[in-house]
N, CA, C and O atoms as a MOPAC input file, in Angstrom:
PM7 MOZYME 1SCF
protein

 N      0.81500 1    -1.19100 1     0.00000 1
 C      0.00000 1     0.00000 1     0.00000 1
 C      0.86200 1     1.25900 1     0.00000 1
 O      0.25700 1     2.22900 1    -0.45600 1
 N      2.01000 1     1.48100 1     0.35800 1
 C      3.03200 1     2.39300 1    -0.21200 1
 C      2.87900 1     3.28800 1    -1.33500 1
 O      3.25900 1     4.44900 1    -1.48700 1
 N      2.49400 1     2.81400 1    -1.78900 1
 C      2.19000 1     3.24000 1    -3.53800 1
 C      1.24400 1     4.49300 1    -3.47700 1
 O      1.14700 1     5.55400 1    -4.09400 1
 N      0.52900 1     3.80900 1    -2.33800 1
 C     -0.91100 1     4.77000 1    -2.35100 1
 C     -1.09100 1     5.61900 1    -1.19300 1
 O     -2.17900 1     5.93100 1    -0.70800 1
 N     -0.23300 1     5.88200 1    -0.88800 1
 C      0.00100 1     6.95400 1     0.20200 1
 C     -0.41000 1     8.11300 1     0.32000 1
 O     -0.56100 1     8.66300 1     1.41100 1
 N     -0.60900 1     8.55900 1    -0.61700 1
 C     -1.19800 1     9.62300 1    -1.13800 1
 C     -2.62000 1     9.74100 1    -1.12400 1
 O     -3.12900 1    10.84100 1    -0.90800 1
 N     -3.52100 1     8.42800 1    -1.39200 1
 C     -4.68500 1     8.65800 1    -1.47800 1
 C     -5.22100 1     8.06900 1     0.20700 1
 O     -6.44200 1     8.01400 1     0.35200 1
 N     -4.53400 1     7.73900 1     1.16100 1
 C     -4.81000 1     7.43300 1     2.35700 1
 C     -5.36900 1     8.44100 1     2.87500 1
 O     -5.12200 1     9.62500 1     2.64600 1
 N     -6.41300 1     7.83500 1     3.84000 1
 C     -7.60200 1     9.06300 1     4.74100 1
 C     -6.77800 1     8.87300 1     5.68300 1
 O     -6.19700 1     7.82500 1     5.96400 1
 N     -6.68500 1    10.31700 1     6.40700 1
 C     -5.99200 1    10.30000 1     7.42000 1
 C     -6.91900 1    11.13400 1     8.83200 1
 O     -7.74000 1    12.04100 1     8.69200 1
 N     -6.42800 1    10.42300 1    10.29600 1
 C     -7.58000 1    11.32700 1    10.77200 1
 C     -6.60600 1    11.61600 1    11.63000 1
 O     -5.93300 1    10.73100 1    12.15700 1
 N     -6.39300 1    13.16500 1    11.90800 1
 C     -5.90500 1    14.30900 1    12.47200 1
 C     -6.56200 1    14.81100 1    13.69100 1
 O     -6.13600 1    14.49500 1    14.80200 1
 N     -7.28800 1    15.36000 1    13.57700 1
 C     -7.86000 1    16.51200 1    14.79800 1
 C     -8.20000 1    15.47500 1    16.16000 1
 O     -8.74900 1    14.38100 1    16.02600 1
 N     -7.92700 1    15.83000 1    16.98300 1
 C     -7.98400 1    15.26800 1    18.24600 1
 C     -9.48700 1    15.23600 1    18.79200 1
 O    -10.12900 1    16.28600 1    18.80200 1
 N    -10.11200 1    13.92000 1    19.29200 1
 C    -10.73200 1    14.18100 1    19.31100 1
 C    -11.57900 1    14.94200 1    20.99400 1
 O    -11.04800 1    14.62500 1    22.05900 1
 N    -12.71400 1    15.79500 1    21.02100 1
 C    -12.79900 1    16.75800 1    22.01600 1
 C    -12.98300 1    15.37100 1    23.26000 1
 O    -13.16900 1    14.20700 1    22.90600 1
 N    -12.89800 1    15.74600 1    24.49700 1
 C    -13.19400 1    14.65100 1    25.36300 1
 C    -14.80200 1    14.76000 1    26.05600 1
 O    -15.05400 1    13.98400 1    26.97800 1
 N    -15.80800 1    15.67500 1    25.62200 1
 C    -17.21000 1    15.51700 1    25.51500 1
 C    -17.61100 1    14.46700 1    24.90800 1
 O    -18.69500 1    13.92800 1    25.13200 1
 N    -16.56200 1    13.98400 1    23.87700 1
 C    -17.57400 1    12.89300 1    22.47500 1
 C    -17.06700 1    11.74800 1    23.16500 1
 O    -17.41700 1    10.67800 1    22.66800 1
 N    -16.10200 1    11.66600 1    24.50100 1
 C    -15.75600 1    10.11000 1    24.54600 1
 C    -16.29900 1     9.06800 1    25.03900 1
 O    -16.17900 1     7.87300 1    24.76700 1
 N    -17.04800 1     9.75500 1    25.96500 1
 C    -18.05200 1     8.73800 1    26.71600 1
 C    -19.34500 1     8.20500 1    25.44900 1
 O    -19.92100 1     7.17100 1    25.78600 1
 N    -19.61100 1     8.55500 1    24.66900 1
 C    -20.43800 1     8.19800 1    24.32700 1
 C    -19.72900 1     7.76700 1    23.20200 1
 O    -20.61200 1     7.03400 1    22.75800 1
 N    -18.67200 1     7.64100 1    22.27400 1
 C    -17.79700 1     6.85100 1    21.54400 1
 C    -17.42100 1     5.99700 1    22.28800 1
 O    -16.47800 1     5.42500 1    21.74100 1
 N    -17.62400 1     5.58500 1    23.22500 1
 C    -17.03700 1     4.56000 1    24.24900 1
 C    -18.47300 1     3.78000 1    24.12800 1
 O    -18.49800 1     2.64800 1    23.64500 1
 N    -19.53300 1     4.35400 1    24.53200 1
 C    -20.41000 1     3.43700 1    24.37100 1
 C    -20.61300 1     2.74900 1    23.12200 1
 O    -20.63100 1     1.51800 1    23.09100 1
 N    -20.81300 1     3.66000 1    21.78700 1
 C    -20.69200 1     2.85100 1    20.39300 1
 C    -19.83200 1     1.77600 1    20.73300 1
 O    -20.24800 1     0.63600 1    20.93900 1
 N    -18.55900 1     2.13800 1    20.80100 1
 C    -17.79500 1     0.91700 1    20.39300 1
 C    -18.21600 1    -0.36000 1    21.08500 1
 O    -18.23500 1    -1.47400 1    20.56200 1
 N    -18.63500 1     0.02000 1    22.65000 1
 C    -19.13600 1    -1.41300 1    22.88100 1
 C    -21.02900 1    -1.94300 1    22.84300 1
 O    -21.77100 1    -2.45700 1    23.68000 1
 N    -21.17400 1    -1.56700 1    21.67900 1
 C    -22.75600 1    -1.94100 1    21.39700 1
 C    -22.27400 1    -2.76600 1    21.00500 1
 O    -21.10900 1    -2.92600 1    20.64200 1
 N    -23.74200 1    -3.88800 1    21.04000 1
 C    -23.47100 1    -5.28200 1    20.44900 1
 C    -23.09000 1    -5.16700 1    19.07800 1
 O    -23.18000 1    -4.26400 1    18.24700 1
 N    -22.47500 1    -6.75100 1    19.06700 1
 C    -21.19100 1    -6.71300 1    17.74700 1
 C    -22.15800 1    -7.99800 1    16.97600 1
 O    -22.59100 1    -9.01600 1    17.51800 1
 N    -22.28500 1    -7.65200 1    15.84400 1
 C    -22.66000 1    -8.79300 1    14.95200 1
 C    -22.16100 1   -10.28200 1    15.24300 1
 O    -21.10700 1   -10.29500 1    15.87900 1
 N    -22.55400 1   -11.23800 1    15.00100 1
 C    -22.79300 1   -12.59100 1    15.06600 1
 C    -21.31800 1   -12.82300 1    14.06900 1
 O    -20.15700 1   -13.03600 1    14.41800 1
 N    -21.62000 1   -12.75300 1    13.40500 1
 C    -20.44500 1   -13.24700 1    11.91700 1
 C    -19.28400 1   -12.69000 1    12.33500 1
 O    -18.43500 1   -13.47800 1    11.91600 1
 N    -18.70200 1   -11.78100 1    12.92700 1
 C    -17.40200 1   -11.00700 1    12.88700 1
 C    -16.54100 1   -11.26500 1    14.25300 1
 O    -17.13700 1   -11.29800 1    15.33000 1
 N    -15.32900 1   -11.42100 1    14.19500 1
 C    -15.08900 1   -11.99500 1    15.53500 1
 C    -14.90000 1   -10.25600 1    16.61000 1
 O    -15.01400 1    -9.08600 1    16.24500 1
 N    -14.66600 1   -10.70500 1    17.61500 1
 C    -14.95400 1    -8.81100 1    18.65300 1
 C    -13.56900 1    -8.25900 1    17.87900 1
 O    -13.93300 1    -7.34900 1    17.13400 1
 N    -12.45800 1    -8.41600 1    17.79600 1
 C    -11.14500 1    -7.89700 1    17.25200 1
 C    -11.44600 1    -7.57200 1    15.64100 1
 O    -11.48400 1    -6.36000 1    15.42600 1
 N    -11.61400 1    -8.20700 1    14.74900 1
 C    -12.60200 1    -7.32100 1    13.60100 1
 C    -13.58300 1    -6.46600 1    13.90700 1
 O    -13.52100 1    -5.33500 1    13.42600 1
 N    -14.42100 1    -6.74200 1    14.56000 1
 C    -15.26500 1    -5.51300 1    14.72100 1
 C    -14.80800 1    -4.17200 1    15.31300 1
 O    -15.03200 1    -3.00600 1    14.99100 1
 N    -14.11400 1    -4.72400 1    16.25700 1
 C    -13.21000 1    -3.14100 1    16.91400 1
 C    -12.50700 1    -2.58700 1    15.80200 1
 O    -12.42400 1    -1.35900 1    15.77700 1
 N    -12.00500 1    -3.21500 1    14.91500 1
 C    -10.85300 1    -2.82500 1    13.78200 1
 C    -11.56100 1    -1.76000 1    12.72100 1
 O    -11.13600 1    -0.72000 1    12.21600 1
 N    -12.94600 1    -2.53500 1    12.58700 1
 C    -13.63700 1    -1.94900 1    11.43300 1
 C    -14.46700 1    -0.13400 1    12.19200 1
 O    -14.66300 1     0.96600 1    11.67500 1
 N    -14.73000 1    -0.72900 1    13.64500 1
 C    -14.83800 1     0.87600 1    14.30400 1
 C    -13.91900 1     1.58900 1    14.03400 1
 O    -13.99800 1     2.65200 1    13.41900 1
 N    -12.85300 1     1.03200 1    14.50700 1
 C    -11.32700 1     2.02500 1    14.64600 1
 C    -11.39600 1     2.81100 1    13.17200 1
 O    -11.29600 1     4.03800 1    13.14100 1
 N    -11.59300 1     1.94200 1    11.82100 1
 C    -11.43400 1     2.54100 1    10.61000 1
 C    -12.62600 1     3.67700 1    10.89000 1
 O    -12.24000 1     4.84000 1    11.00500 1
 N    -13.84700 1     3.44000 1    10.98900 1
 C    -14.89200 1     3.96000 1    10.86900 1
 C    -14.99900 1     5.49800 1    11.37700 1
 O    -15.69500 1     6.36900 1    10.85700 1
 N    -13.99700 1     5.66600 1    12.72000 1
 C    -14.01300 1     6.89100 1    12.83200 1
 C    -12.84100 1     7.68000 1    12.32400 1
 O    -12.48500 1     8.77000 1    12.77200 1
 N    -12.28100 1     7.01700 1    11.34400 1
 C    -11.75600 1     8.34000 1    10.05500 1
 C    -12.63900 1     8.57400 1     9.61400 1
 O    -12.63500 1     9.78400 1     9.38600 1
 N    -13.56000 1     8.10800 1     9.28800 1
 C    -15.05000 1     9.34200 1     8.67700 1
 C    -14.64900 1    10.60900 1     8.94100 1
 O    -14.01200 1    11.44300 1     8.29600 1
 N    -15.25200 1    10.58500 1    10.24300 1
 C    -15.53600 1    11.42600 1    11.22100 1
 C    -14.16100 1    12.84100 1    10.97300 1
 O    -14.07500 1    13.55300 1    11.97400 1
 N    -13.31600 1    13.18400 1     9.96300 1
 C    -12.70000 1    13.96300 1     9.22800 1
 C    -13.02200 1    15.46100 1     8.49200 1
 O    -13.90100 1    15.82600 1     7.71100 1
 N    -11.92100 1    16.11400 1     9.10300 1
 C    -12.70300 1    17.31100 1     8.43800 1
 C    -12.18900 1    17.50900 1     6.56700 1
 O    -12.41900 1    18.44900 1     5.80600 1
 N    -11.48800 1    16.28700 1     6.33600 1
 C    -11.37400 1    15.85800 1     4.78600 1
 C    -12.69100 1    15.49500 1     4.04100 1
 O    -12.84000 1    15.71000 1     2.83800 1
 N    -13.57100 1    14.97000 1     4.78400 1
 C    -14.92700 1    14.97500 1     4.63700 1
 C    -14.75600 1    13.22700 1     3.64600 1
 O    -15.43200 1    12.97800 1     2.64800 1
 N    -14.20500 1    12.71400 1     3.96600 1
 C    -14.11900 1    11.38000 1     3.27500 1
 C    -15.41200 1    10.65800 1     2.82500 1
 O    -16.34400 1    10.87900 1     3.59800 1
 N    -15.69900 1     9.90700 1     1.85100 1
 C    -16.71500 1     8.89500 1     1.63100 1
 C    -16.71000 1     7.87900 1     2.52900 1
 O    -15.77000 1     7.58600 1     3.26700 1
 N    -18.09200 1     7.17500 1     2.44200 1
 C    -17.93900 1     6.06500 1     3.30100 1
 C    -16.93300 1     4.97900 1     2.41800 1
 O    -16.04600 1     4.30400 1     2.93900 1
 N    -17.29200 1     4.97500 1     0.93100 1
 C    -16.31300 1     4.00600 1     0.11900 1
 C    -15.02200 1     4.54500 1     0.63200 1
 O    -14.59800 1     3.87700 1     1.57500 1
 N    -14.23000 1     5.60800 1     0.27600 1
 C    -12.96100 1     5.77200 1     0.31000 1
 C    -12.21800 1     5.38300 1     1.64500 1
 O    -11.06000 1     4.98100 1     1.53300 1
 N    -12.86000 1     5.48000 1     3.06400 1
 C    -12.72200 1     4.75100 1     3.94200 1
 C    -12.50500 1     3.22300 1     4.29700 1
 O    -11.91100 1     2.53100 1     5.12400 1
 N    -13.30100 1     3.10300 1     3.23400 1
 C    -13.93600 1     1.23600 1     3.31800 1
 C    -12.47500 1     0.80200 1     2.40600 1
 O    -11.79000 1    -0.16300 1     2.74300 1
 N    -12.17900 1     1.56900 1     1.36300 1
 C    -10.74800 1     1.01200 1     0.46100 1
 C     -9.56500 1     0.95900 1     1.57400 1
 O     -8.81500 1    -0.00200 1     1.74700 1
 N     -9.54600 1     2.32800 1     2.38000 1
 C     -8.87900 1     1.90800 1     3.23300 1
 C     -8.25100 1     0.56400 1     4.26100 1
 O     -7.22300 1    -0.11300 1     4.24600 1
 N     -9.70700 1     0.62800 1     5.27800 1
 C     -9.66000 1    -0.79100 1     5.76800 1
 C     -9.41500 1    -1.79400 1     5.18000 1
 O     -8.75700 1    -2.65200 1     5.76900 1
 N     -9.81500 1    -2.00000 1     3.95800 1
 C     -9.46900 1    -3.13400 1     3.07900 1
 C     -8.26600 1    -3.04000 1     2.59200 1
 O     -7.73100 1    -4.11700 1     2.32900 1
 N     -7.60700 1    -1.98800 1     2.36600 1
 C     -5.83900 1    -2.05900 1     2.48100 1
 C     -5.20000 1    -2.17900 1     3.79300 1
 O     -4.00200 1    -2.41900 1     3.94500 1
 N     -5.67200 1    -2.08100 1     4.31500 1
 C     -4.85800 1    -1.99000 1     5.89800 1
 C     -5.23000 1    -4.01500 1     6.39000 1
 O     -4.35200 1    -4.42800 1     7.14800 1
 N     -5.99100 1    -4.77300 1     6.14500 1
 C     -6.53200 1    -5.67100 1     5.95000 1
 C     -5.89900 1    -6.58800 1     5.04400 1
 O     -5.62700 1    -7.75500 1     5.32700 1
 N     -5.65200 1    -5.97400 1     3.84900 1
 C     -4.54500 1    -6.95400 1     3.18400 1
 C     -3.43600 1    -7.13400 1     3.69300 1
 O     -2.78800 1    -8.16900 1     3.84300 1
 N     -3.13000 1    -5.62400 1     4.08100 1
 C     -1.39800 1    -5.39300 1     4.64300 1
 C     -1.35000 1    -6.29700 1     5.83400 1
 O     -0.23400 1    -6.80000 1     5.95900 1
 N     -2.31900 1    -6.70800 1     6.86500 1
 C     -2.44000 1    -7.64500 1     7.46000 1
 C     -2.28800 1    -8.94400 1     7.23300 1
 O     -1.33900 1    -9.49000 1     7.79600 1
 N     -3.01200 1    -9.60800 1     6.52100 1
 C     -3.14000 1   -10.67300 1     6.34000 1
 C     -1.72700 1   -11.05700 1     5.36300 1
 O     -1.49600 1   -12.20200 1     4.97500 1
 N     -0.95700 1   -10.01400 1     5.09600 1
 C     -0.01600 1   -10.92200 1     4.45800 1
 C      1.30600 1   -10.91400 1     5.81400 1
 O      2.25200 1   -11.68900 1     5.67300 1
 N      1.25900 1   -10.16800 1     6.82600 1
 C      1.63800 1   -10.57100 1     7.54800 1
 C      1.60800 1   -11.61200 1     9.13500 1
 O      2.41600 1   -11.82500 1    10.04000 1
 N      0.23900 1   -12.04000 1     8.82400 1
 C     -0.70000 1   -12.66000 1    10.16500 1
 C     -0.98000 1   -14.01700 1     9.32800 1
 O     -1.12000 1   -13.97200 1     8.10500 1
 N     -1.04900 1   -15.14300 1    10.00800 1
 C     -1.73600 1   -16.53000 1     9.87600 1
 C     -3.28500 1   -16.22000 1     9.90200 1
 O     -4.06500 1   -16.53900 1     9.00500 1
 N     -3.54200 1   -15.69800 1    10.81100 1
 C     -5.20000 1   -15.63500 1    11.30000 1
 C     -5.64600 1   -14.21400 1    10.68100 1
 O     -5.44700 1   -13.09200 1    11.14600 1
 N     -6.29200 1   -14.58400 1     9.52200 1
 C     -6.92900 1   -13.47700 1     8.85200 1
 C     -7.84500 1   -12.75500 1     8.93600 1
 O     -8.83800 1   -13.42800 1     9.21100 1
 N     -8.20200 1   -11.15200 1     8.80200 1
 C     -9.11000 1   -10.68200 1     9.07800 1
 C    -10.41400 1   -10.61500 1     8.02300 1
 O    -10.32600 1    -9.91100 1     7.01700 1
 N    -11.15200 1   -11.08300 1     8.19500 1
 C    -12.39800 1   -10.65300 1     7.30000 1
 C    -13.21200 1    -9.56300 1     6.98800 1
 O    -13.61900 1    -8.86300 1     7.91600 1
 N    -13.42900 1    -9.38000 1     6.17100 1
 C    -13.53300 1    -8.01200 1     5.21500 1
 C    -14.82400 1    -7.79900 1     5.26500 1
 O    -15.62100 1    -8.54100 1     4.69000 1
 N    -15.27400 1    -6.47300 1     6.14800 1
 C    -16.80000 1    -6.43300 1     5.83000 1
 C    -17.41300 1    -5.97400 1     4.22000 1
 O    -16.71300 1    -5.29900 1     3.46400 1
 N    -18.49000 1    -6.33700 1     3.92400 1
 C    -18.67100 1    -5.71900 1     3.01900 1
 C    -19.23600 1    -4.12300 1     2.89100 1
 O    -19.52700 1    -3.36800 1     3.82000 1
 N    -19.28400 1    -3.90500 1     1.68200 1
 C    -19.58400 1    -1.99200 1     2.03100 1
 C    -20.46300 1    -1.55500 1     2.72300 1
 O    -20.43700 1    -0.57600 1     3.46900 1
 N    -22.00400 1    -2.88800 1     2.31100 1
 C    -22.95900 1    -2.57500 1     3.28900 1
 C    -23.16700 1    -2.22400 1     4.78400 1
 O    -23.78800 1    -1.35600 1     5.39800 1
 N    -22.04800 1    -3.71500 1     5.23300 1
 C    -22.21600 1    -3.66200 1     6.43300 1
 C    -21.20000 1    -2.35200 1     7.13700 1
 O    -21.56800 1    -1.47300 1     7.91700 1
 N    -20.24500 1    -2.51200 1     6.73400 1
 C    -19.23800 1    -1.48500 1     6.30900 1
 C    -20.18700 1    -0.04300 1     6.93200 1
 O    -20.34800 1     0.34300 1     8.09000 1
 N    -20.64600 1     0.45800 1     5.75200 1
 C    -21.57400 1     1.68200 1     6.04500 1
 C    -22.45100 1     1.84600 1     6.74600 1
 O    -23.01600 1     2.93800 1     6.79200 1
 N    -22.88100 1     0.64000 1     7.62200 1
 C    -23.98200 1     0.39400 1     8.57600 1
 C    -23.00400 1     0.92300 1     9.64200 1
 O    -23.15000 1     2.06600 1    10.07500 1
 N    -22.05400 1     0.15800 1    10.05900 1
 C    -21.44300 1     0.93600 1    11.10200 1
 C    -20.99900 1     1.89900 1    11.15500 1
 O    -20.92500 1     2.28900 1    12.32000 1
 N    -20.41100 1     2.94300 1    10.05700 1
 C    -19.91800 1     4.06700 1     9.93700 1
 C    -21.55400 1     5.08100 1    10.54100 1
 O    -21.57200 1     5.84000 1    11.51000 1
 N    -22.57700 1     4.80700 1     9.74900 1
 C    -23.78700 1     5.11700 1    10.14400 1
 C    -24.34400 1     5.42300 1    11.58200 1
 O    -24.73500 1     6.45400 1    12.13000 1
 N    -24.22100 1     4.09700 1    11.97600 1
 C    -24.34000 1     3.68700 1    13.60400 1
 C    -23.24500 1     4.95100 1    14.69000 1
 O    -23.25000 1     4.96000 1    15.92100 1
 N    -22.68600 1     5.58400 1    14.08900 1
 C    -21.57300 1     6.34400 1    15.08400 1
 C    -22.14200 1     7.67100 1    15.29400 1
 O    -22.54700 1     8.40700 1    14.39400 1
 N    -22.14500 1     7.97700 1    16.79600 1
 C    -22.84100 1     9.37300 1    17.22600 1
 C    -22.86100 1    10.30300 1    15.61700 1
 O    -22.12200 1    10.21400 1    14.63700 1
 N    -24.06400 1    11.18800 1    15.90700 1
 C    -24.39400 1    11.66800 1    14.39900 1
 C    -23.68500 1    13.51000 1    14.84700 1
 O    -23.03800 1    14.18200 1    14.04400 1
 N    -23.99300 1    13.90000 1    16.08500 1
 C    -23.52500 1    15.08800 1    16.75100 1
 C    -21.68300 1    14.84400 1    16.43700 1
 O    -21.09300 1    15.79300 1    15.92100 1
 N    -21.11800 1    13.93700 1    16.67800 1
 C    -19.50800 1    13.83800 1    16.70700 1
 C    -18.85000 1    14.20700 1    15.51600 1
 O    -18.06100 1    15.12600 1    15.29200 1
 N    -19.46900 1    13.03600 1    14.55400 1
 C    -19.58900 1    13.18300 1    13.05300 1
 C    -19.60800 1    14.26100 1    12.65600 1
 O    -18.58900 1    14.75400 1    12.17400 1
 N    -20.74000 1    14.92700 1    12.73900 1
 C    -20.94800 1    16.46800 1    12.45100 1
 C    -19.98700 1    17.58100 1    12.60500 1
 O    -19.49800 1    18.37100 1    11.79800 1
 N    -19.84300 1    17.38700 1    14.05100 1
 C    -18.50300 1    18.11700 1    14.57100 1
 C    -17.52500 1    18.19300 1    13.97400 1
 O    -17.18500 1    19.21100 1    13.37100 1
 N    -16.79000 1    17.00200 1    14.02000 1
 C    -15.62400 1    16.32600 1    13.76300 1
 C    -15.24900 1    16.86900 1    12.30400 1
 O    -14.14700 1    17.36300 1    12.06800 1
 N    -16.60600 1    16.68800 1    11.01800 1
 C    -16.20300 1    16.62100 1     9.68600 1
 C    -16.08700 1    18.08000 1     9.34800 1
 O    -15.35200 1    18.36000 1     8.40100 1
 N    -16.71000 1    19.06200 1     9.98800 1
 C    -16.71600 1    20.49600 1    10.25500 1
 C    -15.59900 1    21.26300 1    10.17100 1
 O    -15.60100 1    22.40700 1     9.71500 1
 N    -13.91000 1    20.25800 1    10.90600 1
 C    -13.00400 1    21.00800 1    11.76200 1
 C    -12.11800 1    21.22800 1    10.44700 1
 O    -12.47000 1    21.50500 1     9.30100 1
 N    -11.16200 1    21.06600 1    10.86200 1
 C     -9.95800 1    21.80800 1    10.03000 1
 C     -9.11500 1    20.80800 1     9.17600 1
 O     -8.43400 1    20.02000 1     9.83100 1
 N     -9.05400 1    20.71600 1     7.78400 1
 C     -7.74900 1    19.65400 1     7.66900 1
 C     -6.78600 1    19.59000 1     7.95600 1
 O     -6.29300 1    20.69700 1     8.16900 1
 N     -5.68500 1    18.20200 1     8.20700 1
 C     -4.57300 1    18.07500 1     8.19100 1
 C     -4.00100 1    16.14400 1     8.49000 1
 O     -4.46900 1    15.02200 1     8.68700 1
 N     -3.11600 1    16.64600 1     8.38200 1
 C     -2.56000 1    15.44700 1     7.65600 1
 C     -1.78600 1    14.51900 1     8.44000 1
 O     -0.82800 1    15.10300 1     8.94600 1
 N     -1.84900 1    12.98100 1     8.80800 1
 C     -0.97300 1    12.58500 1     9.67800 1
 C     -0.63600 1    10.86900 1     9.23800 1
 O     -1.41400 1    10.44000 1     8.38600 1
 N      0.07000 1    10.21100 1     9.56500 1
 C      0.94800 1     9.29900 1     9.32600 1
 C     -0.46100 1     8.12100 1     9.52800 1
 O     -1.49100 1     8.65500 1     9.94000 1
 N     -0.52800 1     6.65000 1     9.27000 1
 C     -1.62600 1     5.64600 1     9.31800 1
 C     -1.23800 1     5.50500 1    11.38500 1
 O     -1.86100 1     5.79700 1    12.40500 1
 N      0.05300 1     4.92800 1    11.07900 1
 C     -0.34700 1     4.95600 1    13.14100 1
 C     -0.90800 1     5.87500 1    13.68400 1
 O     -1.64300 1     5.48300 1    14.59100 1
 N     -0.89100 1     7.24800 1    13.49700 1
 C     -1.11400 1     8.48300 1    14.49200 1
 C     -3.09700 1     7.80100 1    14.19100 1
 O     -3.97300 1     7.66800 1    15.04600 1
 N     -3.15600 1     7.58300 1    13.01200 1
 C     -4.97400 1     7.04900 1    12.80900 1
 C     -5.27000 1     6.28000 1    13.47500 1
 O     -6.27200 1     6.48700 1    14.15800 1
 N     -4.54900 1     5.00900 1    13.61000 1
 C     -5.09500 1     4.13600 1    14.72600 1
 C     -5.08500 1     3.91600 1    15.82900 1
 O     -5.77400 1     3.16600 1    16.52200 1
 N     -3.86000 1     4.92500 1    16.16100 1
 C     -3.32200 1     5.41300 1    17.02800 1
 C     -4.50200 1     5.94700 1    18.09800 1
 O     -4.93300 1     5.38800 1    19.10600 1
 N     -4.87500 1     7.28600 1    17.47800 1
 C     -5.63300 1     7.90200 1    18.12200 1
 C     -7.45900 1     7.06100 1    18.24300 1
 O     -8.32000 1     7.23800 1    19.10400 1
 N     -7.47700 1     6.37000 1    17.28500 1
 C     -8.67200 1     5.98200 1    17.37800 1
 C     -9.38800 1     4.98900 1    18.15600 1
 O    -10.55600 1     4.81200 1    18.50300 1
 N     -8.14800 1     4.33800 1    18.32500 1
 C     -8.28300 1     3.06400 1    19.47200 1
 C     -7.94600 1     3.43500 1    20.62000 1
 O     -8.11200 1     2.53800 1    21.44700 1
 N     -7.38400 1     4.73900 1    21.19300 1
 C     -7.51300 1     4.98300 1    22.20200 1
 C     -8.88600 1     5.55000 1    22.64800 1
 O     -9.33100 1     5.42000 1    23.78800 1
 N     -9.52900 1     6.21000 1    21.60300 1
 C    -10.67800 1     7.27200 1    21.65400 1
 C    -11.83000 1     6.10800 1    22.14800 1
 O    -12.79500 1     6.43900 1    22.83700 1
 N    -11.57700 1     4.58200 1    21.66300 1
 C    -12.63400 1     3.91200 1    21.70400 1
 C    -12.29000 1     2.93500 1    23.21400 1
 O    -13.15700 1     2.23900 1    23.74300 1
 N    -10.57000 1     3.08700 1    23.84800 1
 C    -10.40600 1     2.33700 1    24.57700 1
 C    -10.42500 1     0.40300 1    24.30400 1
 O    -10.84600 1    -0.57400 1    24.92300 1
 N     -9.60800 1     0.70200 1    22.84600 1
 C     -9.57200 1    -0.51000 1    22.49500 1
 C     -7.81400 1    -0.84400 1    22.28000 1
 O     -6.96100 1    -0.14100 1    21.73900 1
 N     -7.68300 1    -2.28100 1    22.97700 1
 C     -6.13200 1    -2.60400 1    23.34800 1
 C     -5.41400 1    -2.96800 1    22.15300 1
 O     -4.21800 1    -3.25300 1    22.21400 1

């Protein structure tokens, strides 16, 4: 994915600590049947790069995860499974609609894929 560095969503702005308690709750609403809990946290974690003041698509997000997902699986035995866009966009959907709002509002800028998951899995309190 190197290649495509350029077209990577990146999520920047910190997020305020009003939105965490209740991003804390999203993340732990019940998790679909089919997906194991560590995919599903993964596909949150992607989900709130939405939440960007780049104003990203739900697709261009979803290419994401699915590169970050390959880049996985060619280094992991135990592979992650790939939601599809639907479900994909169901959860991007499912995420406070006030945060979102906020969030896609703020300012651009630009930051490295760890500082993304970085920040996002802390925001959700996921290990």
């Amino acid at each position: 994915m190197m290649q495509n560095d350029d077209a990577r969503l990146l999520f920047g702005d910190r997020i305020p600590e009003h939105f965490l308690p209740e991003l804390r709750r999203w993340a732990r609403e019940k998790r679909w049947g089919y997906f194991r809990k560590d995919e599903i946290d993964l596909f949150r974690v992607a989900a709130v790069s939405y939440a960007d003041a780049a104003r990203p698509t739900v697709s261009q997000v979803y290419r994401v995860l699915c590169c970050l997902v390959d880049e996985d699986a060619a280094r992991n035995r135990i592979p992650v499974r790939k939601p599809s866009l639907t479900t994909f966009r169901r959860i991007v959907k499912s995420m406070p609609e006030e945060f979102v709002r906020y969030m896609r509002l703020g300012r651009l800028r630009r930051i490295h894929t760890f500082e993304l998951v970085s920040a996002a899995a802390q925001a959700l309190e996921i290990n």
